[in-house]
N, C-alpha and C positions, 0 to 999 in steps of 0.2 A: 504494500500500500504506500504510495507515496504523499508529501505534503499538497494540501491545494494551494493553488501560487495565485488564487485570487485576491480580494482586496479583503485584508483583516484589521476589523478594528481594533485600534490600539488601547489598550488598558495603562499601559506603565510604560517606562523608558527610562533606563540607569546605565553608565559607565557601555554602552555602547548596545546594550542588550534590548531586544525589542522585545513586549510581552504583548499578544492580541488574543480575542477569540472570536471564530467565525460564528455567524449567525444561522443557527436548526444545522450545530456538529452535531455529529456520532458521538454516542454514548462509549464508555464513561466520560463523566464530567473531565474534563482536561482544559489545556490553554497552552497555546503556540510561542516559541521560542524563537526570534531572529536574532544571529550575530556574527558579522562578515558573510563569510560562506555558509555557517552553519544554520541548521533550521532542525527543532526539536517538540515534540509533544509533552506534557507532564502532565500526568493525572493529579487534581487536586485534591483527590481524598490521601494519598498517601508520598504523593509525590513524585512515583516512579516516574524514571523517563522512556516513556511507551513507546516511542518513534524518533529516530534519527540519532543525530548525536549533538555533544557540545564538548568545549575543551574543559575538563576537571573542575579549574578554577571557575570556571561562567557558570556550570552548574552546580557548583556549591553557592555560589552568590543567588542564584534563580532559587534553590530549593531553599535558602535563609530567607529570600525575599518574602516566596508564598508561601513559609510555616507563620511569618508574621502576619499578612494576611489571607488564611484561608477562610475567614466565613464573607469576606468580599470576594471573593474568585468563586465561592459558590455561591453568591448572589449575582455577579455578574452571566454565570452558566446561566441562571433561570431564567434573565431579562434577554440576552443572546437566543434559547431556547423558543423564545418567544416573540422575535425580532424587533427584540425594544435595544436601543442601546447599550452596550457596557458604559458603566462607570468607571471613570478614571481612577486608579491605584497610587496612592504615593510611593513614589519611586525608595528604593534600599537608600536608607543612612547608615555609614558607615562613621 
């Protein structure tokens, strides 16, 4: 299965990493990762990275972003689900 390379709305944006979700994805709840070349899926109930890959560091950084906020990443799934906009995510303080 590969990533869709349509137009994803953007939730966050840190230190180069893009996070979006597309509108009525495929179950499970997850959210799309861009950075450089790379492009990645993470489920937000547990984090795994389901699809593609990222370099070590950017997915330690993505999986500390979204354990700060996962009950907005699953409020974002429900309003995406339902082609209402995501809300924007404050981006990782470090």
């Amino acid at each position: 299965m590969s990533l869709p390379i349509q137009h994803m709305p953007e939730i966050s944006r840190f230190y180069g990493i893009v996070i979006g979700m597309f509108y009525n994805d495929h179950a499970p709840p997850h959210f799309h990762v861009r950075y450089n070349e790379f492009k990645a899926s993470i489920a937000i109930h547990n984090f795994e990275l389901m699809e593609g890959s990222l370099p070590p560091k950017v997915l330690g950084m993505v999986v500390e972003w979204a354990a700060a906020h996962q009950p907005e990443l699953e409020n974002d799934w429900i309003l995406a689900e339902s082609q209402q906009q995501p809300q924007k995510i404050d981006p990782l303080k470090r």
